[in-house]
N, CA and C atoms as an extended XYZ file, in Angstrom:
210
Properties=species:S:1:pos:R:3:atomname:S:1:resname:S:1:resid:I:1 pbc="F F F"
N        41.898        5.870       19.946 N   UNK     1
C        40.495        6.202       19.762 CA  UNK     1
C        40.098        7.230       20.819 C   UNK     1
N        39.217        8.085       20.643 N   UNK     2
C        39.015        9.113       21.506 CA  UNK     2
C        38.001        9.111       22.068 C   UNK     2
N        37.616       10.220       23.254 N   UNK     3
C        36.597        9.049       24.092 CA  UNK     3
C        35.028        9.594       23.931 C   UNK     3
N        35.266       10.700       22.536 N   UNK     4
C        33.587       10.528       22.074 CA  UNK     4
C        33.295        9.091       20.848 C   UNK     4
N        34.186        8.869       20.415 N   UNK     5
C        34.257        7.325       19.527 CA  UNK     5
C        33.814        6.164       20.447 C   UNK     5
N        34.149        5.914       21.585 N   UNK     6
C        34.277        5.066       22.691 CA  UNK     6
C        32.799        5.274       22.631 C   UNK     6
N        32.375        6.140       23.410 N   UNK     7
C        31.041        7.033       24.108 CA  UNK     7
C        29.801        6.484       23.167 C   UNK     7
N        29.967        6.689       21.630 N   UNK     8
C        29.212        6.260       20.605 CA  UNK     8
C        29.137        5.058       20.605 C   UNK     8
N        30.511        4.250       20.588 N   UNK     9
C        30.258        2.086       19.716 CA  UNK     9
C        29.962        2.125       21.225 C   UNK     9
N        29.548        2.593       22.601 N   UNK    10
C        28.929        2.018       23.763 CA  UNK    10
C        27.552        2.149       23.911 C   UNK    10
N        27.051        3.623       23.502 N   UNK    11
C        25.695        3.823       23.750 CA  UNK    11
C        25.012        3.491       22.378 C   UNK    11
N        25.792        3.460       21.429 N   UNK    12
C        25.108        3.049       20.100 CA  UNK    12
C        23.363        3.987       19.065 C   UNK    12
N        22.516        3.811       19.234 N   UNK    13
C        21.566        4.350       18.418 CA  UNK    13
C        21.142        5.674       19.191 C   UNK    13
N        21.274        5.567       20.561 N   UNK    14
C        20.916        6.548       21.240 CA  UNK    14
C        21.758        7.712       21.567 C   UNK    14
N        23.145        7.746       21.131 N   UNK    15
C        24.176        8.667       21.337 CA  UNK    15
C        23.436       10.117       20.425 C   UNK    15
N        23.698       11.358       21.239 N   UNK    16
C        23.210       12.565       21.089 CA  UNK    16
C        21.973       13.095       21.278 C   UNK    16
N        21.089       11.678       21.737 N   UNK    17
C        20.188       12.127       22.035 CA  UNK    17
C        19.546       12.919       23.895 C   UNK    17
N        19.332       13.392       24.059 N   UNK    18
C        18.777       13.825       25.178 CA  UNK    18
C        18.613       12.943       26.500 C   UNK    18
N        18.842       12.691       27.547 N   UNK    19
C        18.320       11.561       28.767 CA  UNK    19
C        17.347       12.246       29.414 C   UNK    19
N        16.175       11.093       29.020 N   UNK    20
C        15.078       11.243       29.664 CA  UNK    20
C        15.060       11.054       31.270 C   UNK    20
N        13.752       11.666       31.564 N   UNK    21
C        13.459       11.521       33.400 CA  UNK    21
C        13.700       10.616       33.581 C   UNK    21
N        12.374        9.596       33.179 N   UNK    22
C        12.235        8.320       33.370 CA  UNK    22
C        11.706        7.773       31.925 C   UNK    22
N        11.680        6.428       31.599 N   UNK    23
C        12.308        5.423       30.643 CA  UNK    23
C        11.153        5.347       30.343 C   UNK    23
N         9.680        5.467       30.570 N   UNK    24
C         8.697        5.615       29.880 CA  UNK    24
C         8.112        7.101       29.759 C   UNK    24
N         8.570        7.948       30.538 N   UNK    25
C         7.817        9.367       30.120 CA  UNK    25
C         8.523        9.359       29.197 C   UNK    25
N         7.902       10.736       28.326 N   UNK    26
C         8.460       10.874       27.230 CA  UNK    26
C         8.616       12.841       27.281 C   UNK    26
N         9.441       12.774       28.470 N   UNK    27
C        10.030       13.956       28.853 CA  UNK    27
C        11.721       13.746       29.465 C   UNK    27
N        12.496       15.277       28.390 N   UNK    28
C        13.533       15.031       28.554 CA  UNK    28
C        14.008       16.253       29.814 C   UNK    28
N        15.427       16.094       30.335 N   UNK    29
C        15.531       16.841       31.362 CA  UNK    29
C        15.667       18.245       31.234 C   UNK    29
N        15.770       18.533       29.769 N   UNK    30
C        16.191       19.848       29.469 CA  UNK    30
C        14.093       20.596       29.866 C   UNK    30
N        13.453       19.898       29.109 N   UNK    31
C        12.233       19.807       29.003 CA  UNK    31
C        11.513       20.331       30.657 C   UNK    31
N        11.917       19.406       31.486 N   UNK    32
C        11.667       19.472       32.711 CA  UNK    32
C        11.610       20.874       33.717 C   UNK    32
N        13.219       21.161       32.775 N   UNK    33
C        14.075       22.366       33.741 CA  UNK    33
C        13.332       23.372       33.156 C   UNK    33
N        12.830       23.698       32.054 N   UNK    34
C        11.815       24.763       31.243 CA  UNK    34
C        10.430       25.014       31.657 C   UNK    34
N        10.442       23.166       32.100 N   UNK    35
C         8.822       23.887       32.718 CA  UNK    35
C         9.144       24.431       34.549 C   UNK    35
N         9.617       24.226       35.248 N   UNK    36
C        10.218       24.828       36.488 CA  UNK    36
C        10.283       26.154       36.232 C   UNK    36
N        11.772       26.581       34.894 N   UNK    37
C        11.507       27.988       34.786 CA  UNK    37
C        10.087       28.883       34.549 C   UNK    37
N         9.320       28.231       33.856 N   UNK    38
C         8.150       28.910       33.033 CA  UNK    38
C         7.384       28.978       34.340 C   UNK    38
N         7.340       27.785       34.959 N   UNK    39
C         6.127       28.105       36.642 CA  UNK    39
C         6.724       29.476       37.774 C   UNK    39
N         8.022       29.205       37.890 N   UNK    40
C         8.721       30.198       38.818 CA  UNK    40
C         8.187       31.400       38.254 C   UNK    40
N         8.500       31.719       36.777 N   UNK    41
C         8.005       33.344       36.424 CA  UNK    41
C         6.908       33.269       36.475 C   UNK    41
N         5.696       32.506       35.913 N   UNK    42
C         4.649       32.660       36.358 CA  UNK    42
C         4.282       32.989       37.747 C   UNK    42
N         4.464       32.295       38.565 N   UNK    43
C         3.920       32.442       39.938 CA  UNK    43
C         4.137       33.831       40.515 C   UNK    43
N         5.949       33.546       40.018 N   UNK    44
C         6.443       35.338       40.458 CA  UNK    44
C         5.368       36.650       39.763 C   UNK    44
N         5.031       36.498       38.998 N   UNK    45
C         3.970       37.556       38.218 CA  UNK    45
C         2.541       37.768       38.896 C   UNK    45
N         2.190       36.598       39.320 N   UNK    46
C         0.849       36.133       39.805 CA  UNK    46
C         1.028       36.834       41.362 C   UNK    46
N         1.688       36.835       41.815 N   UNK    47
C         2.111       37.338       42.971 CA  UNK    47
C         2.311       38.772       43.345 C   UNK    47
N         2.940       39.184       41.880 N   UNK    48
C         3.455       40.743       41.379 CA  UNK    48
C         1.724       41.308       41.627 C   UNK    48
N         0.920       40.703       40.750 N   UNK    49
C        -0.634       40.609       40.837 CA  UNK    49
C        -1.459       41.063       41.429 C   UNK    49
N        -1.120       40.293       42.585 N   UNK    50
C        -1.747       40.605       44.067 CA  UNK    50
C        -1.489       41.610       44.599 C   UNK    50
N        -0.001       41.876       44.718 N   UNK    51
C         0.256       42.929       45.563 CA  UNK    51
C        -0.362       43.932       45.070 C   UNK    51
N        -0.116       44.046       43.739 N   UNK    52
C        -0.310       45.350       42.839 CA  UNK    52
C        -1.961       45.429       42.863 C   UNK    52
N        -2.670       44.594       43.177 N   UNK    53
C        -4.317       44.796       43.339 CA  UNK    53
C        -4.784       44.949       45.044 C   UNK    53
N        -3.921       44.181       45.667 N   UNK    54
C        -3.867       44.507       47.466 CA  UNK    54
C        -3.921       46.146       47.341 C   UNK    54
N        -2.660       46.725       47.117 N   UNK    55
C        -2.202       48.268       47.401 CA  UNK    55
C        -3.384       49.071       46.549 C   UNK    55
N        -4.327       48.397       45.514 N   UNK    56
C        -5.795       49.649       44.976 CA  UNK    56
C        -6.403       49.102       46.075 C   UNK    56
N        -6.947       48.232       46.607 N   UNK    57
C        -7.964       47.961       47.294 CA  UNK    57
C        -7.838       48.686       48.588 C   UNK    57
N        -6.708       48.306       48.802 N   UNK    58
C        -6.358       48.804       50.560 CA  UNK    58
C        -6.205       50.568       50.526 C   UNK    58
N        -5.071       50.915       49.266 N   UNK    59
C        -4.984       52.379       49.384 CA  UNK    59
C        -5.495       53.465       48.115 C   UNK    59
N        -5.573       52.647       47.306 N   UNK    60
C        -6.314       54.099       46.061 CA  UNK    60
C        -7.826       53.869       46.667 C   UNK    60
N        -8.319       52.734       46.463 N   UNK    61
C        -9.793       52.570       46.755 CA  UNK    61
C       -10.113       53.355       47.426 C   UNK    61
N       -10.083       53.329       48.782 N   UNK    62
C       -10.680       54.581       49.836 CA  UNK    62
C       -10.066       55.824       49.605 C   UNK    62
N        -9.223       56.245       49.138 N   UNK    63
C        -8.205       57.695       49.184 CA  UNK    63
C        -9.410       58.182       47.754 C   UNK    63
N        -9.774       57.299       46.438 N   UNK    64
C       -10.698       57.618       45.526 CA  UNK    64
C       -12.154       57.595       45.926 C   UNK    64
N       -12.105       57.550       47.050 N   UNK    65
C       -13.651       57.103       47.917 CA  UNK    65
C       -14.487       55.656       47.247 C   UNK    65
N       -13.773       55.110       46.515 N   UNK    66
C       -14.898       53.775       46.684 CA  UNK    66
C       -14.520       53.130       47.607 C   UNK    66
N       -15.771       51.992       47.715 N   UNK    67
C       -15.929       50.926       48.576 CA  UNK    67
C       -16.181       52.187       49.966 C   UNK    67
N       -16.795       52.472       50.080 N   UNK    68
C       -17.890       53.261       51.205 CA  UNK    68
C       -18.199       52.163       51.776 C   UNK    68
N       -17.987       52.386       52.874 N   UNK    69
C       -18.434       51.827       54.243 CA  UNK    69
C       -19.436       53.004       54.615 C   UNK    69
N       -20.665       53.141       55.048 N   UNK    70
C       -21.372       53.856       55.352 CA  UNK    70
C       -22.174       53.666       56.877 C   UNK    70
């Protein structure tokens, strides 16, 4: 017998399915690792953001003359 046959008559109804976090969420680990990825690029973008609105404020702004200080 081979040892995905084994693997199956052991885990029985639940074989192929996914392993959850924990035994009442109803989140699996693949699930988990997707939302990690999806926050990392987000944040990384959000960040991209800033800089990219820092460098008008700090250097087009005054070089275009707004934001006068008078």
């Amino acid at each position: 017998m081979g040892e995905s046959k084994r693997r199956k008559e052991s885990i029985g109804d639940k074989y192929g399915q996914e392993e959850r976090i924990l035994s009442w969420l109803p989140l699996t680990k693949t699930q988990s690792e997707d939302f990690v990825n999806w926050t990392t690029r987000g944040s990384w973008i959000g960040i991209s953001l800033l800089v990219a609105w820092w460098i008008v404020v700090r250097f087009v702004g005054p070089a275009a003359g707004w934001w006068q200080v008078d």
